[in-house]
C-alpha positions, 0 to 999 in steps of 0.5 A: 559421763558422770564426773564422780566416775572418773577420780583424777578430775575431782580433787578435795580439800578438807581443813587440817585442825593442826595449825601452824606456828604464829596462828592468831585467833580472836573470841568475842564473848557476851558476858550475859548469862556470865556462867554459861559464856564462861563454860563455853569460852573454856571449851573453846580455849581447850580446843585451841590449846590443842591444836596448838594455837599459841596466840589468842585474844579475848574480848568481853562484850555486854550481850549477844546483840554487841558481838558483830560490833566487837568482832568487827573492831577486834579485826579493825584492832588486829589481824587474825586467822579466825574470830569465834563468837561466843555466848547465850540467847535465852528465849523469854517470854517476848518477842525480844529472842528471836530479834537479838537471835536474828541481829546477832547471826546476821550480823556476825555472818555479813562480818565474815562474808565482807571480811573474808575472816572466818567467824566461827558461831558459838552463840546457843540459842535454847528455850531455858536455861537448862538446855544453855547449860546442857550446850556449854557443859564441860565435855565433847558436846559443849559448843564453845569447843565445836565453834573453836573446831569449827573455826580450825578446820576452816582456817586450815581449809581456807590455808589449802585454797591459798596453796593454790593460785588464787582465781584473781591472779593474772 
């Protein structure tokens, strides 16, 4: 028998995007390309306003390659439901793009997997300055506001796992 065939045993969980009183969330934001960083960060806010996230910290750092160092002594700083990761990688015409992309993504995914503290990922990577552009305009499709969706619905989900006894319980 096919599990799907039979309902009762399969249970769901989806992430709620409404959050409750007192949620934290922390931006991390690379002021290199200053402009679009700051379009994104205003998706991002606008988003969490809401969805009634009442607390939020902001923390500038200089370029792509710093924000896992800045999301990670910004948990070190204080506690925090979500981080989102914010700004731009422009490819040049060296080689330089492809390793602050990897160092960037690496980094902020190894932060969440050993933290255990979301880190949502809103760092466009575009060939031209007119695709970052694009990604950070004010709207439904600028990606500083999906890493902030991002980052609700996986908190709420992860509140829905922690409704639940936890696997490590005795």
């Amino acid at each position: 028998m096919n599990y799907l065939d039979s309902p009762d045993s399969i249970k769901e969980y989806r992430g709620k995007l409404d959050q409750p009183v007192d949620t934290r969330f922390g931006i991390v934001v690379s002021r290199y390309y200053k402009t679009i960083a700051d379009q994104l960060l205003d998706g991002c806010l606008e988003v969490l306003r809401e969805h009634k996230v009442d607390k939020v910290d902001v923390a500038w750092v200089p370029g792509a390659y710093e924000l896992p160092m800045g999301a990670l002594h910004m948990m070190d700083h204080q506690s925090y439901d979500a981080l989102i990761a914010l700004g731009a990688i422009i490819r040049g015409k060296t080689y330089h793009f492809e390793l602050i992309s990897q160092a960037c993504i690496r980094g902020l995914s190894r932060l969440s997997e050993q933290s255990g503290v979301y880190v949502s990922l809103g760092v466009i990577t575009t060939d031209n300055v007119q695709q970052a552009q694009v990604r950070s305009a004010p709207g439904p499709n600028n990606k500083g506001r999906e890493a902030g969706l991002a980052a609700l619905e996986m908190h709420g989900l992860f509140r829905e796992f922690h409704h639940e006894t936890s696997r490590f319980d005795p």
